[in-house]
TORBATOR-154890 format. One record per atom (N, C-alpha, C): x, y, z; residue in one letter. Coordinates in pm, whole numbers, padded with zeros to 5 digits, always signed. Layout:
TORBATOR-154890
XYZA;...
//
This chain:
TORBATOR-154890
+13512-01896+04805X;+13575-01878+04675X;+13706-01803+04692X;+13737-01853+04642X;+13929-01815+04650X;+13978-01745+04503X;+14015-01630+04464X;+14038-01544+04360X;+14191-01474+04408X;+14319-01527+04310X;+14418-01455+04341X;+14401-01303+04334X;+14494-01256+04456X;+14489-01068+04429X;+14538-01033+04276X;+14651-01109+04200X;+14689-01090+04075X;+14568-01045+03963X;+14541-01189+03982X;+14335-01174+03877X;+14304-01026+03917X;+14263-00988+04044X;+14175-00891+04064X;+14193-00776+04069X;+14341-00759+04063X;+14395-00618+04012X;+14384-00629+03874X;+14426-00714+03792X;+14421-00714+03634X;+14249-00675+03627X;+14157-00736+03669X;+14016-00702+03638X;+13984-00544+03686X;+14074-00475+03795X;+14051-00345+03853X;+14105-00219+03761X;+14170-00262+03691X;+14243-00194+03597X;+14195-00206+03455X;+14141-00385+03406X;+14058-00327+03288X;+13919-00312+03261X;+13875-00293+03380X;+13701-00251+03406X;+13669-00137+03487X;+13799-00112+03529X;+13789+00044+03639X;+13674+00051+03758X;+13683-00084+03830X;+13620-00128+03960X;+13731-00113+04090X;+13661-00088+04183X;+13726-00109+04301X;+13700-00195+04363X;+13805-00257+04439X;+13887-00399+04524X;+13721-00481+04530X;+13607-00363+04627X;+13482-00427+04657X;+13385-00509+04542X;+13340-00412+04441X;+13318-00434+04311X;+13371-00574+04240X;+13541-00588+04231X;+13601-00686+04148X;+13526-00817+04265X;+13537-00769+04366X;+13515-00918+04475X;+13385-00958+04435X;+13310-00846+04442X;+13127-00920+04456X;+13120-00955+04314X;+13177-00895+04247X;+13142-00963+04081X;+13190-01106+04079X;+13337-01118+04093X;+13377-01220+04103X;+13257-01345+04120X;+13241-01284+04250X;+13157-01372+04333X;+13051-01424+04297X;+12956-01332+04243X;+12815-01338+04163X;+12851-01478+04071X;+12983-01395+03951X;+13033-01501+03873X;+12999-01607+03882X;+13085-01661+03995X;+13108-01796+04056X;+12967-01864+04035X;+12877-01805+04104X;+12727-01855+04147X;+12624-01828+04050X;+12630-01733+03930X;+12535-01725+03837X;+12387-01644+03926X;+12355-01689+03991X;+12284-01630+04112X;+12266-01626+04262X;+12266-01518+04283X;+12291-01514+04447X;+12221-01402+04517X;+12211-01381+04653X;+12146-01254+04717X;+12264-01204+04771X;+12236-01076+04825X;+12372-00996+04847X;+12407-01101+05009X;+12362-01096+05119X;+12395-01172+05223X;+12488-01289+05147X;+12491-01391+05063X;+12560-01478+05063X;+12711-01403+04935X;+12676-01329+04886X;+12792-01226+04788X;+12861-01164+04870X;+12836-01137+04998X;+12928-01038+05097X;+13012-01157+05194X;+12960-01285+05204X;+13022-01417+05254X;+13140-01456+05214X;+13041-01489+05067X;+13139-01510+04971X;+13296-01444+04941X;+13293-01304+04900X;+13374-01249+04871X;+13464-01168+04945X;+13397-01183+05083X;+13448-01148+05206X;+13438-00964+05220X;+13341-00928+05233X;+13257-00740+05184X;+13176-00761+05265X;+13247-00655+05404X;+13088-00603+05480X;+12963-00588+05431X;+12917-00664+05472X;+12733-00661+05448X;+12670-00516+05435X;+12705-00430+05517X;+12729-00292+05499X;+12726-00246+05394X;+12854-00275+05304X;+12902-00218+05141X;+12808-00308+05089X;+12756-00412+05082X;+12740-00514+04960X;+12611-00477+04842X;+12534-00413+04933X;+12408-00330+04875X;+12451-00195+04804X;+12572-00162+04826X;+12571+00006+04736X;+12648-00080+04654X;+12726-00119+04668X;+12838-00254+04575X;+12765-00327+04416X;+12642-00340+04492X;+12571-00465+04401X;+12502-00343+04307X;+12456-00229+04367X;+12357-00106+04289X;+12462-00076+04197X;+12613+00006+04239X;+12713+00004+04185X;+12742-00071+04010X;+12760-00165+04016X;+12763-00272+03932X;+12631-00306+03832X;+12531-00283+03892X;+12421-00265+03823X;+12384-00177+03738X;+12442-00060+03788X;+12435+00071+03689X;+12511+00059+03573X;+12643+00019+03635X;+12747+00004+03494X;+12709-00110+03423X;+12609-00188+03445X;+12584-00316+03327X;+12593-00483+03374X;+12727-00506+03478X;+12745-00590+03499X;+12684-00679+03561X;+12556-00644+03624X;+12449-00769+03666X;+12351-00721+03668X;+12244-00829+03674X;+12081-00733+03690X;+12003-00798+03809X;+11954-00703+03861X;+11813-00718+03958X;+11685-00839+03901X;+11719-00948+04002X;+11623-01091+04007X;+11501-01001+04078X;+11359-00967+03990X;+11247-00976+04071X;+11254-01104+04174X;+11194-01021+04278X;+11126-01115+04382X;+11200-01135+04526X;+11131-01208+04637X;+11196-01150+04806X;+11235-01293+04789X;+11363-01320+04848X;+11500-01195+04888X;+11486-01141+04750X;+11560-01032+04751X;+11618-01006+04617X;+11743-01093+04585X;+11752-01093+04473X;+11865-01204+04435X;+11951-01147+04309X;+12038-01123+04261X;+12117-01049+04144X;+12199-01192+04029X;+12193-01165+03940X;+12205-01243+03787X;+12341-01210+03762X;+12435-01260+03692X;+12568-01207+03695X;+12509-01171+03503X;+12592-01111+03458X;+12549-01093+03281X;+12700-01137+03232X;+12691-01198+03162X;+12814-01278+03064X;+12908-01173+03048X;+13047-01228+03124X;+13123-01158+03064X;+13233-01066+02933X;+13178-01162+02856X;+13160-01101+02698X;+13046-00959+02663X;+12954-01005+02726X;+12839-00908+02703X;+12885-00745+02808X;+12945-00809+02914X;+12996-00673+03018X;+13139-00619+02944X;+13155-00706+02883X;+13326-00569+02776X;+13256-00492+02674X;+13147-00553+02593X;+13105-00453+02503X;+12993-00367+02571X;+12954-00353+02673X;+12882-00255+02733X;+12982-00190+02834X;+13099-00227+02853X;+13198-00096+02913X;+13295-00042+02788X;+13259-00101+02645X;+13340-00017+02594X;+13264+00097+02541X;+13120+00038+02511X;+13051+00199+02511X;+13002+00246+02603X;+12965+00212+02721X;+12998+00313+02836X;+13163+00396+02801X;+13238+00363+02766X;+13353+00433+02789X;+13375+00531+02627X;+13324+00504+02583X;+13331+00572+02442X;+13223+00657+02472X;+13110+00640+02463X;+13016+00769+02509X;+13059+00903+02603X;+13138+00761+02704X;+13148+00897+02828X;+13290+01037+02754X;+13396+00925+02686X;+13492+01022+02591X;+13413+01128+02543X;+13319+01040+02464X;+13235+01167+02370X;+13199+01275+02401X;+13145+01286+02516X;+13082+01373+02615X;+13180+01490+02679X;+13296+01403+02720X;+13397+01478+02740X;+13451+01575+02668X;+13480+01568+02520X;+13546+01578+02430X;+13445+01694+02374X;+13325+01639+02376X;+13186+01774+02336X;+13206+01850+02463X;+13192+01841+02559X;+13223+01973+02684X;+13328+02034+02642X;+13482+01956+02625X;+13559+02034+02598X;+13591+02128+02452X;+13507+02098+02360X;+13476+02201+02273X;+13424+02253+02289X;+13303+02321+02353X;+13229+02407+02395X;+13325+02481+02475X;+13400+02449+02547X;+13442+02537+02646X;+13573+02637+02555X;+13553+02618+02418X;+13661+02675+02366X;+13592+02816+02350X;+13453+02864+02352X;+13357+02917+02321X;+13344+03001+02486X;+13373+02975+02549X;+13290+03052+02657X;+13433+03122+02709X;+13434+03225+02786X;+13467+03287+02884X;+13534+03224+03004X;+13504+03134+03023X;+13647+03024+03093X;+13776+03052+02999X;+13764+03036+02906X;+13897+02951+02821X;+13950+03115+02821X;+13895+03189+02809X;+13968+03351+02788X;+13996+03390+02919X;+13929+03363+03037X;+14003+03369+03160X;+14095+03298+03163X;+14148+03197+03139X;+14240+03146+03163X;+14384+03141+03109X;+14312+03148+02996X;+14435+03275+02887X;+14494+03431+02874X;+14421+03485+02990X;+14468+03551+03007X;+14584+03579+03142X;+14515+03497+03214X;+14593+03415+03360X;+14722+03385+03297X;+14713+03321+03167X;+14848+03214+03148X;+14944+03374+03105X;+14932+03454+03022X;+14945+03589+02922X;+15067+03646+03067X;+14984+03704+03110X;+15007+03813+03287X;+15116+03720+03322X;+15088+03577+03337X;+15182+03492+03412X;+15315+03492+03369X;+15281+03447+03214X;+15413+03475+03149X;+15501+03584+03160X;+15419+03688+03117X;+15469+03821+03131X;+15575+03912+03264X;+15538+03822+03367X;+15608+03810+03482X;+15734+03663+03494X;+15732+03641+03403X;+15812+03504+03401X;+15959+03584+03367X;+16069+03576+03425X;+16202+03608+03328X;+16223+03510+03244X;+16262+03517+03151X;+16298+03454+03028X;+16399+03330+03020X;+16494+03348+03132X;+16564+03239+03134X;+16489+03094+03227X;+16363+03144+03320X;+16300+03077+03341X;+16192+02970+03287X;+16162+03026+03106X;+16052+02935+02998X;+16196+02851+02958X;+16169+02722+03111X;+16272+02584+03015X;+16232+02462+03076X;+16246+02380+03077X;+16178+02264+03096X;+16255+02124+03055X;+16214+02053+03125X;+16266+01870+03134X;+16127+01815+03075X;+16145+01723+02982X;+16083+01688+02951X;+16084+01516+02899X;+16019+01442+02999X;+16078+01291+02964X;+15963+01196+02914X;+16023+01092+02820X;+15912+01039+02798X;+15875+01050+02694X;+15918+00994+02587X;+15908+01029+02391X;+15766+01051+02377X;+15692+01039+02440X;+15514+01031+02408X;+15486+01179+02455X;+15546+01254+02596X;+15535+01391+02616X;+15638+01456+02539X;+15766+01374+02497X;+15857+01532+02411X;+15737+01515+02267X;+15706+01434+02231X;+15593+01454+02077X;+15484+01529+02109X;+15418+01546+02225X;+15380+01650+02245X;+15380+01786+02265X;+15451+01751+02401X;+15515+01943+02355X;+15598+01918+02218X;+15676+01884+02160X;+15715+01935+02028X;+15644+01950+01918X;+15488+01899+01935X;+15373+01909+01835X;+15321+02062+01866X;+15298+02093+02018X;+15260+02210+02055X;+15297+02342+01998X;+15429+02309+02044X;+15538+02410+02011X;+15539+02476+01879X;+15554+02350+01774X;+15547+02371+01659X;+15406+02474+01542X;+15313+02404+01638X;+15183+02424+01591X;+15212+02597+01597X;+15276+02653+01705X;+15258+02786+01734X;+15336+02894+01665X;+15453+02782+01546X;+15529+02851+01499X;+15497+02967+01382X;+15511+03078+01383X;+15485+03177+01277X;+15588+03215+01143X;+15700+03149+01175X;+15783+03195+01035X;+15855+03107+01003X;+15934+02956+01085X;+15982+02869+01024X;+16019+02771+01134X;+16081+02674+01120X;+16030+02559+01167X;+16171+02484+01122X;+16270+02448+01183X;+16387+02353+01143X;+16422+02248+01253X;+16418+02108+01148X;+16488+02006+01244X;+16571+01887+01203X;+16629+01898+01269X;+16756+01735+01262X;+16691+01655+01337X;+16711+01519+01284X;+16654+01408+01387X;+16734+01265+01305X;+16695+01183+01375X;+16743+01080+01312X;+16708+00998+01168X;+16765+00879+01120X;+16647+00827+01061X;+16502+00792+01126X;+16524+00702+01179X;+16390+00644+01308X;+16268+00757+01300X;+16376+00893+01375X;+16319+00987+01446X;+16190+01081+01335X;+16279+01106+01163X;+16222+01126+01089X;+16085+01086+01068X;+16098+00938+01042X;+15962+00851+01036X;+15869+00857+01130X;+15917+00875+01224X;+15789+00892+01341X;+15738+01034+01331X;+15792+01154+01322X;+15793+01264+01324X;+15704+01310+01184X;+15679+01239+01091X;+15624+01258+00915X;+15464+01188+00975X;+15464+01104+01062X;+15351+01026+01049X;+15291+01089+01189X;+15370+01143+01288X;+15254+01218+01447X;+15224+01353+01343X;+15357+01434+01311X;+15360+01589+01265X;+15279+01590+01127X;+15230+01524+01062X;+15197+01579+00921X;+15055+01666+00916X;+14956+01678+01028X;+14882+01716+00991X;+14898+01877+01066X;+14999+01872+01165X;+15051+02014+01213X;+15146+02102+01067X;+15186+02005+01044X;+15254+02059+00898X;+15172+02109+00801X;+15061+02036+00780X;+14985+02129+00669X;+14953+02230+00684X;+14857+02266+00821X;+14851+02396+00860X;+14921+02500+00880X;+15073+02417+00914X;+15199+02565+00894X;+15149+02589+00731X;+15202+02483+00676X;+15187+02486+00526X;+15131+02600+00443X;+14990+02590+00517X;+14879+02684+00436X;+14903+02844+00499X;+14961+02901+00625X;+15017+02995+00712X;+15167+03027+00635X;+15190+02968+00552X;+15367+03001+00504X;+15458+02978+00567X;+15427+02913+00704X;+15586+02881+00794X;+15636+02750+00676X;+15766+02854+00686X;+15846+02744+00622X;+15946+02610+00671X;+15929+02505+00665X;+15964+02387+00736X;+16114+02342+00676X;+16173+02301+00733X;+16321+02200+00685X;+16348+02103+00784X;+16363+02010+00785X;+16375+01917+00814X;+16544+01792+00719X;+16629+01799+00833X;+16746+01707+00809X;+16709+01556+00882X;+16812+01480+00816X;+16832+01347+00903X;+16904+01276+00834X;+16951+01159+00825X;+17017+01042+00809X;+16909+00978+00688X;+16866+01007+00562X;+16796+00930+00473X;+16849+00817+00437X;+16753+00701+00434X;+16798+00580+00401X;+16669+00543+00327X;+16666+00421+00249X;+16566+00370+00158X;+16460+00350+00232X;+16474+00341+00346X;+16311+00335+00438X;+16257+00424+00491X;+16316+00553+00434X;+16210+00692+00482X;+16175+00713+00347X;+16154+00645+00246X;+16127+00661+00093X;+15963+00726+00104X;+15897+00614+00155X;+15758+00617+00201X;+15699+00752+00264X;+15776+00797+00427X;+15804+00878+00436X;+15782+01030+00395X;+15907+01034+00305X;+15940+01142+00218X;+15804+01192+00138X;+15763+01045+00055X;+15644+01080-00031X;+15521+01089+00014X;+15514+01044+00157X;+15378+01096+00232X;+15378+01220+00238X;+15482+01324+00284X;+15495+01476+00333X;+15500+01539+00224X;+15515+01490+00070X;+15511+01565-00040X;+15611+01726-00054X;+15528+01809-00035X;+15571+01960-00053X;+15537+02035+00101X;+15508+01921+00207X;+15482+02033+00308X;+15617+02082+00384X;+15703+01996+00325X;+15839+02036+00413X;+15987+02026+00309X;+16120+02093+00344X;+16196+02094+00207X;+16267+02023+00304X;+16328+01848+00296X;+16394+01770+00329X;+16523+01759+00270X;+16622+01709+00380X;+16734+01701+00288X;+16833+01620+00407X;+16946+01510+00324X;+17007+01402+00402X;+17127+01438+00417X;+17152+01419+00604X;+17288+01468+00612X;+17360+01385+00683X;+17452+01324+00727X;+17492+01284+00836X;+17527+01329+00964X;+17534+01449+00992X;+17528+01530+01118X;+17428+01458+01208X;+17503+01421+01335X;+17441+01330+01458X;+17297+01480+01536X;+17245+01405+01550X;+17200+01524+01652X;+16998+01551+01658X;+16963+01557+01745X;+16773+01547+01769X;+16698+01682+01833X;+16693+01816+01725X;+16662+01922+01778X;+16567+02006+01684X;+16526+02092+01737X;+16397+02155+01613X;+16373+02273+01713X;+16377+02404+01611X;+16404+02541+01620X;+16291+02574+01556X;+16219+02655+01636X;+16068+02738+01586X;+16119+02865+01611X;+16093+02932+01497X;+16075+03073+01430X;+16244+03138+01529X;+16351+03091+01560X;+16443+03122+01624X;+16439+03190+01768X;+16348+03121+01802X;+16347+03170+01907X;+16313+03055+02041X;+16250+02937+02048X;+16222+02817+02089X;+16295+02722+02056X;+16354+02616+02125X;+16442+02497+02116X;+16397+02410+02169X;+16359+02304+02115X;+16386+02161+02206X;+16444+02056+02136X;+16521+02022+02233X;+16692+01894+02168X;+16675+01799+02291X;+16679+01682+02226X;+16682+01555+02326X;+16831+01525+02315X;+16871+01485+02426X;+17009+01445+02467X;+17063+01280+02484X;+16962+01197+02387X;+16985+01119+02389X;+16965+01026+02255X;+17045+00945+02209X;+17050+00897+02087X;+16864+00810+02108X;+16845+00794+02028X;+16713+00751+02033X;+16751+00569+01987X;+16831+00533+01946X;+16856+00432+01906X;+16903+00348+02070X;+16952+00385+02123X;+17012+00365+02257X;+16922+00359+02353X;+16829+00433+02339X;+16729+00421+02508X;+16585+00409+02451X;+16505+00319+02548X;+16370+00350+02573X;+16293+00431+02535X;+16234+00429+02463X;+16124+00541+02488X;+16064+00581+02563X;+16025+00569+02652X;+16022+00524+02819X;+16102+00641+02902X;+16219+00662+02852X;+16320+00705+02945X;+16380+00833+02858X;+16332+00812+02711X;+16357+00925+02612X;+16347+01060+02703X;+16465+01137+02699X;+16471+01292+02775X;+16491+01433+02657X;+16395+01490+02680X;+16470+01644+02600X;+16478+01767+02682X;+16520+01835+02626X;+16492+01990+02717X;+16444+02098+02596X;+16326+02159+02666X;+16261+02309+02587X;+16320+02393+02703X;+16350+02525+02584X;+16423+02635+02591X;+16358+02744+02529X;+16330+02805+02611X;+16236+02988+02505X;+16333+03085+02545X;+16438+03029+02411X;+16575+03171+02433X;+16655+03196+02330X;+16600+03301+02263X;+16595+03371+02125X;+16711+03376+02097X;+16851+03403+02222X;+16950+03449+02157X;+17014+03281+02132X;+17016+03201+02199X;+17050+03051+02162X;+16991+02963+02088X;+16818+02980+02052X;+16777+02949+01951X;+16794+03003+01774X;+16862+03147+01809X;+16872+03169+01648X;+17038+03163+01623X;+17063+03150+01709X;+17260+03103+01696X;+17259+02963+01653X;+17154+02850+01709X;+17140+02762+01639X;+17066+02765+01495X;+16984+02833+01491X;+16909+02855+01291X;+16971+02875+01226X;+17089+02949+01275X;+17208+03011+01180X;+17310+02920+01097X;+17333+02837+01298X;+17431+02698+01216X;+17359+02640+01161X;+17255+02531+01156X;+17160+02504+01065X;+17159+02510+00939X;+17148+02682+00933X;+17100+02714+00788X;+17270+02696+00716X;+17349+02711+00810X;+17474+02736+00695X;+17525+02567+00666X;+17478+02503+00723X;+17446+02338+00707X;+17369+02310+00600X;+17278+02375+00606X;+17149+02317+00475X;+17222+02323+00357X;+17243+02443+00313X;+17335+02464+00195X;+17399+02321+00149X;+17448+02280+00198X;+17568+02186+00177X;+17525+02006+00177X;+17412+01991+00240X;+17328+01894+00250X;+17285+01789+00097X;+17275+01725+00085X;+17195+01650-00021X;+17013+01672-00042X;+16979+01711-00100X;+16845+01676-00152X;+16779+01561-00125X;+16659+01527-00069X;+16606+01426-00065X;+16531+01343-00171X;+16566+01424-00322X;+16497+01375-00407X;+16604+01296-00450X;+16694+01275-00432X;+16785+01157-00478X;+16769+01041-00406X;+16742+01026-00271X;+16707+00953-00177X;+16601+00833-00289X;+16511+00909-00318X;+16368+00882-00391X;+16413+00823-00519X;+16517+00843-00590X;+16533+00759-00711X;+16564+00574-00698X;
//
């Protein structure tokens, strides 16, 4: 049996098998039933591997044990093996996800916070800065960041940038919300952040400016500004830089704030 390497990386990647695994399955496939001696022929797998290979595969779902000598293995429909690896894979999340709440609870998580505390504390200041690439990690750390803010919260972004930023950030926003950090938020309003606008209600005081520019200032003292038009590049390739430096983060709040003033309201946007 002949199986391009193409196929069998695509199957290694969406079943999370290795090279041996994708082969003997394959293989089984092919034959509906077989004993491991002719599956290790077949698929070209030391006879050696083909028995932890075949147990392997068995555990996770994908074939079952033929009573009777030789032993002989059943392949199970491959329809039936995606919905038993997607809850194999959802359970195993679950599990994960329950450990890692528990561990918010124990004495790990405070060792380690305190590790991070000391660490910092030895950090000079011009050293908390960072590259950060990859629009999926700057929305993270800039979700992080934010989450930690205690007194206010300002950002310019684009149109685009807005919309994405109302629909990852809104539920970090409420919780400033209910804490009193106060939020502002600029950008480029156009009739398609309408939606937008009226999703975020009162958690943030919006307002439309034309000033170019993709940056957001927590409590004046934290910065992160991407240096790249977002309309222009990838997301993929999207770059920002975080900065923990009080005297350049509140020199920017300042300009900012003496910007807001002068800004449009976003409730006109809305008419």
């Amino acid at each position: 049996m002949i199986v391009k390497e193409e196929f069998l990386s695509k199957l290694r990647r969406y079943f999370a098998l290795n090279l041996y695994e994708v082969k003997i399955w394959t293989a089984l496939l092919s034959r509906g039933v077989s004993t491991a001696g002719e599956l290790s022929d077949i698929a070209d797998v030391p006879r050696s591997r083909s028995y932890d290979v075949l147990e392997s595969l068995e555990k996770k779902g994908f074939i079952i044990t033929k009573i009777g000598k030789p032993i002989r293995y059943i392949a199970v429909s491959p329809a039936e093996v995606v919905e038993r690896v997607k809850v194999n894979l959802k359970n195993d999340a679950d599990e994960k996800v329950k450990y890692l709440e528990e561990l918010k609870t124990t004495d790990v998580l405070k060792e380690l916070n305190n590790l991070h505390t000391q660490g910092i504390e030895l950090v000079e200041p011009s050293e908390l800065s960072g590259s950060l690439k990859g629009r999926h990690n700057l929305y993270n750390h800039l979700e992080l960041t934010i989450r930690g803010a205690e007194k206010s919260v300002a950002i310019l972004t684009t149109t685009q940038g807005f919309i994405r930023k109302i629909e990852g950030l809104k539920p970090t926003f409420e919780k400033l919300k209910k804490r009193g950090v106060q939020i502002k938020i600029a950008a480029p309003l156009t009739k398609e952040c309408k939606a937008a606008i009226k999703d975020l209600g009162n958690l943030a005081e919006i307002k439309n400016t034309d000033i170019p520019g993709r940056f957001a200032i927590i409590d004046g003292k934290e910065i992160i500004f991407m240096i790249l038009n977002d309309t222009d590049v990838h997301p993929t390739y999207d770059t920002g830089i975080w900065v923990n430096t009080p005297f350049f983060a509140s020199s920017m709040e300042n300009m900012f704030n003496a910007s807001w003033d002068s800004m449009e309201d976003a409730s006109k946007i809305m008419k």
